[in-house]
N, C-alpha and C positions, 0 to 999 in steps of 0.2 A: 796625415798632418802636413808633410808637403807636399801633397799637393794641392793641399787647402794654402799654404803661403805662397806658394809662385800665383795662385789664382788671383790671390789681393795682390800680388805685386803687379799682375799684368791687367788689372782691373782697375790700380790705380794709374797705370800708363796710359789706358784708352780715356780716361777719366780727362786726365791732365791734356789728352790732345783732341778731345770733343767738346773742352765748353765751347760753347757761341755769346761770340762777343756782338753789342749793342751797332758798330757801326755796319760790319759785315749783313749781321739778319737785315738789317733795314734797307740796306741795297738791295741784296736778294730779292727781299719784299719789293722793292719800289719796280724790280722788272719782273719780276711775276703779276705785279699788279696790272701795269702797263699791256701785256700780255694780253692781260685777262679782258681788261677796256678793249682792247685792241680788237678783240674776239667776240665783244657784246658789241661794239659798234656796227661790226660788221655780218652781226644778226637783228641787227636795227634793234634792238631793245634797250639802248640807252636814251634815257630820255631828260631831254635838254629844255623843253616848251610847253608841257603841263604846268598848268597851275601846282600840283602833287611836287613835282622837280622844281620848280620856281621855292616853294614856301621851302622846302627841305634846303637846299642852297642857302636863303635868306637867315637859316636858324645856324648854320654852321658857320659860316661868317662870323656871325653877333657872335656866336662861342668861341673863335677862335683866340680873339688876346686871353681870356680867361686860360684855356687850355696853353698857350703858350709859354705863359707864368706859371703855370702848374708842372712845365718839364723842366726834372729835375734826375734826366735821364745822363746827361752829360753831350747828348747830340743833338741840332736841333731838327727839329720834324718840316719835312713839305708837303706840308698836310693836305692832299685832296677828299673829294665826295664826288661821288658818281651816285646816278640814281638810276636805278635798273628796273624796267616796267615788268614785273609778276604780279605774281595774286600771292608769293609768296611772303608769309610773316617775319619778313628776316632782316637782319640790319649785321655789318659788320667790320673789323677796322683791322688791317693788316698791322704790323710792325712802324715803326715812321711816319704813322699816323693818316694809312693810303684806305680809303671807307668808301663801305657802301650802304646805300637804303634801296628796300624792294618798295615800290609803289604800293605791295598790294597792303604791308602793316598800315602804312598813313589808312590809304580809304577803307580797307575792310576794318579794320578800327577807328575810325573819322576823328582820327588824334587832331588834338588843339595844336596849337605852334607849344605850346608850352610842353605837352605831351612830347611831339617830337626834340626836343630840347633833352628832355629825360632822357630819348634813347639814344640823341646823338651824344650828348654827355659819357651816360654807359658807356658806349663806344669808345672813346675817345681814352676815357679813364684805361681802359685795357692796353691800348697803345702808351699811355702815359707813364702808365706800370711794370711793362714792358712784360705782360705775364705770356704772352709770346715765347719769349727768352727762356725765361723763368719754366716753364714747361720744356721748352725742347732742353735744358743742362739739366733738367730734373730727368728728363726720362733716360737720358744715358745714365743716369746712378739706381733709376731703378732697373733697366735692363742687366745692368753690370749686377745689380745684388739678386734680382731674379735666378739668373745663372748662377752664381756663389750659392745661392739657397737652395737650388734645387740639388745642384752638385752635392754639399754638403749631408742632407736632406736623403738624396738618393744613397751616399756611403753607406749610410747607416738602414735604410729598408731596403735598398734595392730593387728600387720601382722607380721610374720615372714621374717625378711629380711636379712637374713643369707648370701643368695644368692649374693644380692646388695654389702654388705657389704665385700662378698670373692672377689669380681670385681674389686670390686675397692681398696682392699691392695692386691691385683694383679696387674693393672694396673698401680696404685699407687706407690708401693714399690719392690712387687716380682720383677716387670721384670727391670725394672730402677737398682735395685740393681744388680742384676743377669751382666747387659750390664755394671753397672760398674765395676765388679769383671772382666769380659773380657778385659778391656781396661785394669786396672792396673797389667792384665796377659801379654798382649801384651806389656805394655811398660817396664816390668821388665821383658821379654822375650829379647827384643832386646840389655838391658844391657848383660842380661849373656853372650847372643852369642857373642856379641862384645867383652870383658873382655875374654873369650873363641877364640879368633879371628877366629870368622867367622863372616862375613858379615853380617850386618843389614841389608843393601838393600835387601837382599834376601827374609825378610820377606813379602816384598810389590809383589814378584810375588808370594807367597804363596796364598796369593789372588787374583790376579790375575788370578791365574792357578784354584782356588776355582771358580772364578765365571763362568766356563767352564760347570762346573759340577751342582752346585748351585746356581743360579743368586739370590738373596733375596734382591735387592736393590728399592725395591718398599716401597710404604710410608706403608701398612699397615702392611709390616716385621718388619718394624722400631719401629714401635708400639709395635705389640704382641711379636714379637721374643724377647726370653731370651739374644739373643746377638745382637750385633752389626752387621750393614750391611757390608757384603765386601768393600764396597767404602768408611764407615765411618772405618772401620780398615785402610787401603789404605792411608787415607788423617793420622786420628792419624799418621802413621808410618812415614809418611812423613814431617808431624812437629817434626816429633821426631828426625829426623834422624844427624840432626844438634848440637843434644847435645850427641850421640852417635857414630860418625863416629870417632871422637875423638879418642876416647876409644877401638876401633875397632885399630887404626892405629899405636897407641903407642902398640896391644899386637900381633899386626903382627913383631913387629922388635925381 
């Protein structure tokens, strides 16, 4: 028993000196980003003069007052977009609002501008939310109870179950969190675009056109995958689209 309280005593010291706070991450981010451009330009895969690179640019702009209005982070973002030539289907937005799009999601999905509006949205909403943060202060409380629980866990069998224990704030927590940071990407995805006028429907062929490429609509995706299935993105959007069309239609006039 004490050693089970000095453990929460010293559990809640590293606690108290690992959260990460909003303005710190966001620097960090902003020169890891920096970095990383740094490192794609000079494998020549940034690309600045495709039509691809041109339309994706022209949709994050239009998004930007929208998303600018939507932080409610306390700091404000210097939001860039790099577009990066692969055939990869990837999109994605650091801390402070630092993003990428891979060429290969636009063509090998031949998204609309409205389409990419969805995923720049997506994006955008995760920075917005800061579910960055929100992940890294979460996994020091679950490392910290990982060990508490195994500790505790082992007193009592005297086996190491370290293992058990990672499985299940895996199964438990990781990915359940993970799939909800996705949905409240996607449904403050569809705000901006709309607020932006472009089309929220559009977001539902974005998966659609995804499940061409990646069907993950099987029960055991649902489980282990960190995100949602394309058909449970599909149906969200689809509840959603009724408190969003709205909003879409008043910023077409």
């Amino acid at each position: 028993m004490k050693k089970t309280l000095l453990a929460l005593m010293l559990a809640s010291s590293l606690a108290a000196c690992s959260v990460v706070d909003s303005g710190s991450m966001n620097a960090q981010a902003a020169q890891q980003y920096s970095a990383a451009m740094s490192k794609a330009r000079a494998s020549n895969v940034v690309d600045t003069t495709s039509n691809t690179a041109k339309r994706v640019q022209r949709v994050f702009q239009r998004m930007l007052p929208a998303a600018n209005a939507a932080n409610m982070t306390g700091q404000p973002f210097a939001w860039e977009m790099t577009v990066i030539r692969s055939d990869e289907l990837n999109a994605w937005a650091m801390p402070g609002g630092k993003m990428a799009m891979y060429t290969g999601i636009v063509e090998k999905l031949n998204l609309t501008d409205d389409e990419i509006a969805a995923i720049v949205g997506h994006e955008m909403t995760h920075a917005l939310l800061e579910h960055s943060k929100k992940e890294a202060n979460r996994n020091v409380g679950l490392q910290i109870g990982a060990t508490l629980g195994n500790a505790i866990l082992s007193s009592y069998t005297g086996v190491d179950t370290s293992s058990l224990v990672g499985l299940a704030a895996d199964l438990g927590v990781d990915k359940p969190f993970s799939r909800s940071a996705e949905k409240e990407a996607d449904l403050g995805g569809l705000k901006l675009m709309a607020q932006s006028g472009y089309n929220p429907q559009a977001a539902i062929t974005v998966w659609t056109k995804m499940n061409q490429f990646s069907n993950n609509n099987d029960v055991v995706s649902g489980i282990l995958s960190t995100h949602p299935t394309n058909n449970a993105r599909i149906k969200l959007i689809q509840d959603e689209l009724p408190n969003v069309m709205p909003i879409y239609q008043k910023a077409k006039k």
